[in-house]
C-alpha positions in Angstrom: 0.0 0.0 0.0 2.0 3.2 -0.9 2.0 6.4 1.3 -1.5 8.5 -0.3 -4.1 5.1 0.7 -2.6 5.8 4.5 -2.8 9.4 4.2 -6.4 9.1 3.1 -6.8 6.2 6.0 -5.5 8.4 8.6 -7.6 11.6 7.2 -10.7 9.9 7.4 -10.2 8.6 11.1 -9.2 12.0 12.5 -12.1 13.7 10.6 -14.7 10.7 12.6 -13.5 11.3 15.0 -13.6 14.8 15.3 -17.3 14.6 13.6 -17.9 12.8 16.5 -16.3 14.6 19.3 -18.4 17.4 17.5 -22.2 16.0 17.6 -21.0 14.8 21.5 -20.2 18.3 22.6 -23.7 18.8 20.9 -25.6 16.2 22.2 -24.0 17.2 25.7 -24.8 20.9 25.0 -28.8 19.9 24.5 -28.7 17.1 27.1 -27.8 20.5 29.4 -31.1 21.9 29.0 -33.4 22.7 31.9 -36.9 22.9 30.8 -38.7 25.2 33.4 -42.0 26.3 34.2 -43.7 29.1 36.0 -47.3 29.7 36.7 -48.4 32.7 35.2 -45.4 34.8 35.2 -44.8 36.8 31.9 -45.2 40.2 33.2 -42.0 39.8 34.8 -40.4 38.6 31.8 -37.3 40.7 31.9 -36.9 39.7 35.1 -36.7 36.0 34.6 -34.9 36.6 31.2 -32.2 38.4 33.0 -31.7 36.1 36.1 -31.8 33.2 33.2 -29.1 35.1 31.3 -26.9 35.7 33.9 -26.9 32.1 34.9 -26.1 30.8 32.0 -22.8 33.1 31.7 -22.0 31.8 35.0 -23.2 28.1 34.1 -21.8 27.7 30.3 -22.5 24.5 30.3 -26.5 24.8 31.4 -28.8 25.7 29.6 -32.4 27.2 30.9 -35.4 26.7 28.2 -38.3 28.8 30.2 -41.9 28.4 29.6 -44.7 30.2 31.5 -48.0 28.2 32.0 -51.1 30.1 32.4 -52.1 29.4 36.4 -55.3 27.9 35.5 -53.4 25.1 33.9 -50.9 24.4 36.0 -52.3 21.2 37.6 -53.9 19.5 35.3 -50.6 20.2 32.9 -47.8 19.3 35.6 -49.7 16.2 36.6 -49.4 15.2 32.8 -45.9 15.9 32.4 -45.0 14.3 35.8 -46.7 11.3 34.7 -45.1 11.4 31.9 -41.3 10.0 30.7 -40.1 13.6 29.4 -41.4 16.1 32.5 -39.8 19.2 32.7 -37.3 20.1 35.2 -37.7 22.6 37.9 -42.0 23.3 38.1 -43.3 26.3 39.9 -46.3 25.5 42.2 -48.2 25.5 45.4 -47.5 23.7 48.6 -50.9 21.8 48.3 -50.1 20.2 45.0 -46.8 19.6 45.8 -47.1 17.8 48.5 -49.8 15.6 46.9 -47.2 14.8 44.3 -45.2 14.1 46.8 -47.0 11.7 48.5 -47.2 10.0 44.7 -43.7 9.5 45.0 -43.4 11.4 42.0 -40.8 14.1 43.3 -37.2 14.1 43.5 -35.8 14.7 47.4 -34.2 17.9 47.9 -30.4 17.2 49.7 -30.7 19.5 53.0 -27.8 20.5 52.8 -28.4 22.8 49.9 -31.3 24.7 51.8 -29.4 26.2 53.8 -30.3 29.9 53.0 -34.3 29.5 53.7 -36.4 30.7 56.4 -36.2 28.3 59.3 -39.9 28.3 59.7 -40.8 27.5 55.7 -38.6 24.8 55.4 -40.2 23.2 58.3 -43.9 24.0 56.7 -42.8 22.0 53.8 -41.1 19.2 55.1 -43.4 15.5 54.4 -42.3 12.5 56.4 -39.0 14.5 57.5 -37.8 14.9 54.0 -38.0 18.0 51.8 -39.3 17.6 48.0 -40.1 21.4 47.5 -37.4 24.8 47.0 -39.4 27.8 48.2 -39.6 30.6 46.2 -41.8 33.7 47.3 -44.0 34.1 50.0 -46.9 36.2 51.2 -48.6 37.2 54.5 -51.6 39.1 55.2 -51.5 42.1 57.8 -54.8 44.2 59.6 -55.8 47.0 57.5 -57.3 49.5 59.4 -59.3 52.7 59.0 -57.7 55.2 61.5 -60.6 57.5 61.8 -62.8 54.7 63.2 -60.9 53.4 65.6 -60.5 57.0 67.0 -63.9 57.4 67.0 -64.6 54.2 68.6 -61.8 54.5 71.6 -60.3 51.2 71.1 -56.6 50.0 70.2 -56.8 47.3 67.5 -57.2 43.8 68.5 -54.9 41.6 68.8 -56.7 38.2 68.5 -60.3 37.3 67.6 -61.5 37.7 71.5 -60.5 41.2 71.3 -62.5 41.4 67.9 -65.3 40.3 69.9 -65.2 42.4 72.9 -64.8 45.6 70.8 -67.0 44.7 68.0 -70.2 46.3 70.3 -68.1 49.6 70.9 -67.2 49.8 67.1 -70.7 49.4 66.1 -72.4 51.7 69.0 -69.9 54.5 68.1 -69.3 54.5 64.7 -72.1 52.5 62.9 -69.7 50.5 61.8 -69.3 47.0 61.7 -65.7 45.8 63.4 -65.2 43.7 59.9 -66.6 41.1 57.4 -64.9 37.9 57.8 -65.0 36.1 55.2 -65.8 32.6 57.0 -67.0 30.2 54.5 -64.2 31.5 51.6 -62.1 28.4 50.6 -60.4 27.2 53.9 -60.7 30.2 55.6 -62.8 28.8 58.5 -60.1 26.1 58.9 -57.0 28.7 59.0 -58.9 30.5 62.2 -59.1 27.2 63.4 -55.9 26.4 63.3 -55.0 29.3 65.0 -56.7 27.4 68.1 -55.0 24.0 67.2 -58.3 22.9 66.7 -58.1 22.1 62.8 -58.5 18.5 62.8 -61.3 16.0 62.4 -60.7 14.8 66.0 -60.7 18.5 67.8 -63.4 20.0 65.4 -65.9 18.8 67.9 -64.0 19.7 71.3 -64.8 22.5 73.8 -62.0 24.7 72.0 -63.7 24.5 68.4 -67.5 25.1 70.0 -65.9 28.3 71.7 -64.5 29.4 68.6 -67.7 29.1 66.6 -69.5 30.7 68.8 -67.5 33.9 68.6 -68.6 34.5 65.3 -71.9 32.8 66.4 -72.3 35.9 68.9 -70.9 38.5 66.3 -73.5 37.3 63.7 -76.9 36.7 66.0 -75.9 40.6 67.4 -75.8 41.7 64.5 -71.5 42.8 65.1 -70.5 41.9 62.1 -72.8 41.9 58.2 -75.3 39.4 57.2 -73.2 39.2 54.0 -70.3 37.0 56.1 -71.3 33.7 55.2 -71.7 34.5 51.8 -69.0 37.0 50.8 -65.9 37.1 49.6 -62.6 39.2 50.5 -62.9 41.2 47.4 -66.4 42.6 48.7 -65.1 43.0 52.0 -62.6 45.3 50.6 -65.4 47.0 48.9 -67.0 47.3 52.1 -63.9 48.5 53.9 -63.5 51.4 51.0 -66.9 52.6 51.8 -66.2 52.9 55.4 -68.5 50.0 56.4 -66.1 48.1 58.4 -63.3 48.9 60.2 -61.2 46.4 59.4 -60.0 43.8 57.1 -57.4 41.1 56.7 -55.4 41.3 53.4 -52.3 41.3 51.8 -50.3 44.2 51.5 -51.1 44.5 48.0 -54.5 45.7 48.8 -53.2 48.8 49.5 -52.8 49.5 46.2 -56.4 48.9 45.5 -57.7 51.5 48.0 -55.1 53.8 47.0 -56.6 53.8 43.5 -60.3 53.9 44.1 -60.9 55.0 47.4 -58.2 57.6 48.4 -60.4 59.2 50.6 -60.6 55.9 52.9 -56.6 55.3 51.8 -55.5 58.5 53.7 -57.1 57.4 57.0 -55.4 53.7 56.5 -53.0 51.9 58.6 -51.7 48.7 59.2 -51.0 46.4 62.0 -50.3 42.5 62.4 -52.9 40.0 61.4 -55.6 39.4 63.9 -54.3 35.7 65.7 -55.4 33.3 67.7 -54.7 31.1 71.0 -51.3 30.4 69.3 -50.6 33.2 68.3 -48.8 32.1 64.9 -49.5 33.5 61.3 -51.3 32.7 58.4 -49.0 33.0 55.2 -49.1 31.8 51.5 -46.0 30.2 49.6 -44.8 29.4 46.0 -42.3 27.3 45.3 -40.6 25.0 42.8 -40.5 21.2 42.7 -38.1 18.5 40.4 -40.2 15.5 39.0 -38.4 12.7 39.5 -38.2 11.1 36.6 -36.5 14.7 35.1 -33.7 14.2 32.6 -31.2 17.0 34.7 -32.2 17.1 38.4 -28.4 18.5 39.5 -28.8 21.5 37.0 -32.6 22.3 37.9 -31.5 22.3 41.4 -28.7 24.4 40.9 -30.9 27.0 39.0 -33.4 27.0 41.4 -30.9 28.1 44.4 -29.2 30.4 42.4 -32.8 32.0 41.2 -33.4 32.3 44.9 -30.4 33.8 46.1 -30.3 37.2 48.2 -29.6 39.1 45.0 -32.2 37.8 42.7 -34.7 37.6 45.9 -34.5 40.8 46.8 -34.9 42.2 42.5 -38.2 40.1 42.3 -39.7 41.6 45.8 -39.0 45.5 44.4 -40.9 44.5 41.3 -43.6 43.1 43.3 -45.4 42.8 46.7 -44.0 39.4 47.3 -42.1 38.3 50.1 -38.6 36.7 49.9 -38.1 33.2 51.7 -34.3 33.4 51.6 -33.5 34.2 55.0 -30.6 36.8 54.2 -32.7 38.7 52.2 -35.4 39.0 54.9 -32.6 41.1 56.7 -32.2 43.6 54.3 -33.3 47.3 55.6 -35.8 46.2 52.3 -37.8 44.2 54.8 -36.4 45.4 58.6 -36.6 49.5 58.2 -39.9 51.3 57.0 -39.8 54.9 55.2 -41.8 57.6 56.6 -45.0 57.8 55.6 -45.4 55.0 52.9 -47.7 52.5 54.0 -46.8 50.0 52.0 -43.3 49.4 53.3 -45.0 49.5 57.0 -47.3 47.0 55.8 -44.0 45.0 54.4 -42.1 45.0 57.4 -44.5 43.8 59.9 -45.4 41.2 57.3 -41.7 40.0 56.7 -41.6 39.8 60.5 -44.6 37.3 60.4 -42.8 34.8 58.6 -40.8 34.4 62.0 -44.0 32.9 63.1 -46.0 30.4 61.4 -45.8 27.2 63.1 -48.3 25.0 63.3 -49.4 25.5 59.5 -52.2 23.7 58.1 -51.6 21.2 55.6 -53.7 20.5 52.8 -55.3 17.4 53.5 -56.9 14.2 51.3 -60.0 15.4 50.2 -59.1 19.2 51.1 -62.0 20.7 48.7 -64.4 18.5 50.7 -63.6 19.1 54.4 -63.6 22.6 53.5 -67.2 22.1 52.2 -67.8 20.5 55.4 -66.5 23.0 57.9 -68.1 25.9 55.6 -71.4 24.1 56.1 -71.0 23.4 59.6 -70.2 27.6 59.9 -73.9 28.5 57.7 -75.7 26.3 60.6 -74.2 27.4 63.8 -74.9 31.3 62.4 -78.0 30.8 61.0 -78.9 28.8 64.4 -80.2 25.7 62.8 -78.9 23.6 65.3 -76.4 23.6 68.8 -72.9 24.2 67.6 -71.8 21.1 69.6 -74.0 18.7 67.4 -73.5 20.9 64.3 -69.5 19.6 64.9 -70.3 16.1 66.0 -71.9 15.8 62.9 -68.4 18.0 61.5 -66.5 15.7 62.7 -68.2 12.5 61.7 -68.2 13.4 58.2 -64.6 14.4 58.2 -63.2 11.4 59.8 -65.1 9.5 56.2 -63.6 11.4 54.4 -60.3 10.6 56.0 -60.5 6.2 56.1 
């Protein structure tokens, strides 16, 4: 064989070889792909675009492919994909479907060891059998929004917990013709999160002396006529309504709220303040949390994870509050002068600090239980019969607590 056939030999070897060095740098390039979701999210697309972008110089070898799911979708469309062989990545969702997939063993476990920079308190919300499947990612927590002009006129400080509500609920309503507020008591789970603020949220203490004292607050309110008619049936959003007309004195919301008096009641806006949430025997907080969760049949677990920290670092937290009224759940954040130091005379950073600072409290949560939509159904129920007086709270909650324990075997 003379010298060209192993020149041509040799040729074609290096050039297969670096053909396929080529499409393996490829393949490795596409195999690097995070696929991630967010629920409803595209008018902070800049936002996202630029965390995503700076990540990716910082991670050459990642790459983030970012798709926003309209929030009405989100369930039915992550349980699909989970299900699925090719889910996405890193999924933005609530606690309550989270841990549901969770409990389907669906989920990748989250090393604790990378969750270092979280709120205490959250992590331990989301914890399921000891082990953590979910990264949080924003948080918020509603505060008492008060009109200031009432409560001079009534001569009482704000209360504190829902037996203060009831003891100056008469004097509100005697001295201002106002009602105190309109709790929205058969809303969702509503009901339950006031329970829980007894430690009475369960199917075997919805019947016990605590509950029956609880209803019957409200039970009291209603048959005096302290608080509306209209608070078995309405929602917050009319009792904000209410609250801009100077109806009620008071009403439990998130900070972002504010902005909605501001723009069509400024009349009632420049007599608002804010205080903590109204709480209970235990004196914890109610809050709300987003966060994201790995399938765990997803193609690049390591690199989702590693997004997801880095998307919830101090830094990027802290960006994403100022464009929003979210709170951050990366504990170094929380002690920026963002969330520990108000400016005179804007509400809304008052109404952010003492909100952060709730976040310090929130233990014991209620979960999100089998059959959640039910048992609130239930409890709702059992709150339209003790009010309307068809029946003594104690059997209205045996019969509570009888239909919940069904619900539960």
């Amino acid at each position: 064989m003379n010298k060209s056939f192993w020149l041509v030999i040799i040729t074609t070897l290096i050039l297969v070889t670096v053909t396929g060095m080529f499409f393996a740098l490829c393949k490795k390039k596409a195999d690097n792909e995070v696929v991630f979701w967010t629920l409803q999210m595209s008018d902070f697309t800049p936002y996202i675009q630029k965390v995503i972008s700076n990540f990716e110089k910082e991670n050459p070898d990642i790459k983030i492919k970012w798709i926003d799911v309209p929030f009405s979708e989100g369930e039915k469309r992550t349980l699909a994909a989970v299900l699925s062989d090719n889910p996405p990545d890193l999924v933005n969702l609530n606690p309550d479907f989270s841990a549901t997939l969770a409990h389907k063993g669906a989920l990748y476990e989250i090393p604790q060891n990378d969750m270092t920079q979280f709120n205490k308190e959250i992590l331990d919300f989301l914890a399921y059998n000891g082990k953590i499947y979910s990264i949080p990612w924003y948080a918020t927590s509603a505060v008492t929004i008060y009109n200031k002009s009432l409560l001079e006129q009534a001569g009482v400080p704000i209360p504190v917990d829902y037996s203060q509500t009831a003891q100056y609920a008469p004097i509100v309503k005697a001295k201002t013709s106002s009602y105190i507020m309109l709790p929205n008591i058969t809303e969702n789970d509503t009901m339950l999160k006031i329970l829980n603020k007894y430690g009475v949220a369960s199917s075997k203490l919805i019947n016990s002396e605590k509950a029956v004292e609880v209803f019957d607050l409200f039970k009291y309110l209603y048959a005096n006529d302290l608080i509306p008619k209209e608070s078995v049936t309405m929602t917050l959003q009319e009792s904000l309504e209410k609250y801009m007309s100077g109806n009620i004195m008071l009403i439990t919301a998130g900070p972002n709220f504010l902005n909605m008096i501001k723009e069509n009641a400024p009349a009632t806006y420049s007599q608002t303040d804010v205080a903590p949430q109204i709480t209970g025997a235990l004196g914890q907080n109610d809050f709300s949390l987003m966060n994201f969760v790995i399938p765990l049949k997803a193609a690049h677990k390591k690199e989702a994870l590693k997004f997801a920290i880095y998307l919830t670092n101090e830094e990027n937290q802290l960006e994403l509050a100022k464009l929003t009224n979210i709170l951050a759940v990366n504990k170094y954040a929380l002690q920026d002068d963002f969330y520990t130091k108000t400016n005179n005379g804007d509400l809304m950073s008052k109404a952010r600090v003492i909100s952060a600072k709730q976040l310090n409290k929130i233990q014991p949560v209620y979960k999100t239980q089998k059959g959640q939509k039910d048992i609130n159904n239930i409890i709702n129920a059992a709150v339209q019969e003790i009010l309307l007086d068809k029946g003594s709270t104690k059997d209205v909650l045996d019969k509570a607590a009888k239909d919940w324990k069904s619900i539960e075997e």
